[in-house]
C-alpha positions as CSV (number, residue, x, y, z in Angstrom):
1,X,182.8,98.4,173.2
2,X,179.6,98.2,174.2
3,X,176.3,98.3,172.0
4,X,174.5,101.6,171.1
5,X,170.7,101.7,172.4
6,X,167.9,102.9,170.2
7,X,164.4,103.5,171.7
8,X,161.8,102.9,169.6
9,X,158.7,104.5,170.3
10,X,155.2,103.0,168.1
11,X,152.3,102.3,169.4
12,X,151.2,99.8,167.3
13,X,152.7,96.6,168.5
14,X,153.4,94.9,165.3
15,X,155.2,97.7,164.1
16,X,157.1,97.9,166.7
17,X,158.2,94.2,167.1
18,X,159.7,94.7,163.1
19,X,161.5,98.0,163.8
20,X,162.6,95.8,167.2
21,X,163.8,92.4,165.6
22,X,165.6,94.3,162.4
23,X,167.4,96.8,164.9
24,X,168.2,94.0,167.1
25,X,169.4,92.1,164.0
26,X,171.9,95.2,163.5
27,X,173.3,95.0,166.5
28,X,171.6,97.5,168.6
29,X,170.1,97.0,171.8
30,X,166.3,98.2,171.9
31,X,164.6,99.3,174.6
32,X,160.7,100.4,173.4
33,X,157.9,102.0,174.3
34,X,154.2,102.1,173.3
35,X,154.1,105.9,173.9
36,X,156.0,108.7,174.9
37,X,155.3,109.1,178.4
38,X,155.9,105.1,178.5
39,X,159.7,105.4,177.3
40,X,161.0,108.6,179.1
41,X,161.6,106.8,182.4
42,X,163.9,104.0,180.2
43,X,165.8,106.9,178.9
44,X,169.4,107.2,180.6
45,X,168.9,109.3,183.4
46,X,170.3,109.6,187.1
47,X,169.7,106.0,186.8
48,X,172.2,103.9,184.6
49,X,170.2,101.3,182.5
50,X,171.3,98.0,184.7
51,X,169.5,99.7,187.6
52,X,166.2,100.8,186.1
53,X,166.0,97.3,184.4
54,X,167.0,95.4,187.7
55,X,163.8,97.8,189.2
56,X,161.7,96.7,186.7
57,X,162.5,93.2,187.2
58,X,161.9,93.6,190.8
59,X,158.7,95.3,189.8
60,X,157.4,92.4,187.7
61,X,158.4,89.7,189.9
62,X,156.0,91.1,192.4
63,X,153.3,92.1,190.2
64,X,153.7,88.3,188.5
65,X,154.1,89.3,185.4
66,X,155.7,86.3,183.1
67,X,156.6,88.8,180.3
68,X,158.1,91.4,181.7
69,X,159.7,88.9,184.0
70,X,161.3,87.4,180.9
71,X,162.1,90.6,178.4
72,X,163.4,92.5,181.8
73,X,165.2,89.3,182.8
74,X,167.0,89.4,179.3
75,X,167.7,93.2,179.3
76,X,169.1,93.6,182.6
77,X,171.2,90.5,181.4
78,X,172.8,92.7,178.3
79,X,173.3,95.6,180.8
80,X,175.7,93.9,183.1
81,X,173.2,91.6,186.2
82,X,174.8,88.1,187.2
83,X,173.2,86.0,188.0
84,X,174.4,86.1,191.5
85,X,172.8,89.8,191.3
86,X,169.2,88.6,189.9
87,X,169.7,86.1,192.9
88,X,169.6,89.0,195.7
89,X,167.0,90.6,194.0
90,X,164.6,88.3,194.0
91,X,165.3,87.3,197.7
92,X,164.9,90.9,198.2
93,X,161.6,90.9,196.6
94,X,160.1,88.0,198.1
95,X,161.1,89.5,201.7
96,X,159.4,92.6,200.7
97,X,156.5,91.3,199.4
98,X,156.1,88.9,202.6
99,X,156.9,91.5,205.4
100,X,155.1,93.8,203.1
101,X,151.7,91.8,203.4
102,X,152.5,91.1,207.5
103,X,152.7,94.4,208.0
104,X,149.3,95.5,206.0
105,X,147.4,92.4,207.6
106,X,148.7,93.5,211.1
107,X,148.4,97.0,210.3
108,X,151.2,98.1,211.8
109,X,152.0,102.2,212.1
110,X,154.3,103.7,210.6
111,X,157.0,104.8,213.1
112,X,157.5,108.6,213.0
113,X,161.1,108.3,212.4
114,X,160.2,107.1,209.0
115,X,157.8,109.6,207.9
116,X,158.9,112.5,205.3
């Protein structure tokens, strides 16, 4: 059976972190948010939760980020991802991050085909 997820929305960090650790320490899994507008897009959706946590991995390995590297590491880790899977992704975002940069130093146009 898998673990029920609570989100836990407080924007004062502190708090949070104690409603966090003692939900944690229940069992839960907790995804949280300093706002509402913050935790909507964590909500299940279209999107199952492996898949917006893998995106927000990707996101943070490319923006550098050593926390949200880490805490989305870990979380896409409860929801399911490999380590095979973390792997691809990051292979995947260090191709698009290099071609990425080519392709804005060369200034290369988009091809119609690709416009929506």
């Amino acid at each position: 059976m898998s673990k029920e997820t609570i989100l836990v929305v407080e924007d004062y960090p502190i708090t949070r972190k104690m409603i966090r650790v003692a939900l944690q320490v229940e069992g839960f899994d907790v995804i949280e948010a300093g706002d509402a507008a913050s935790g909507h897009p964590m909500v299940p959706g279209e999107l199952d939760g492996l898949t917006k946590e893998m995106v927000y991995l990707a996101v943070s390995a490319a923006n550098g980020c050593e926390y949200c590297i880490a805490s989305h590491t870990a979380g896409a880790r409860r929801a399911g991802m490999t380590e095979g899977m973390r792997g691809e992704l990051l292979a995947v975002v260090g191709m698009a991050c290099e071609t990425n940069a080519l392709a804005n130093a060369y200034r290369v146009p988009v091809d119609e085909r690709f416009r929506a």
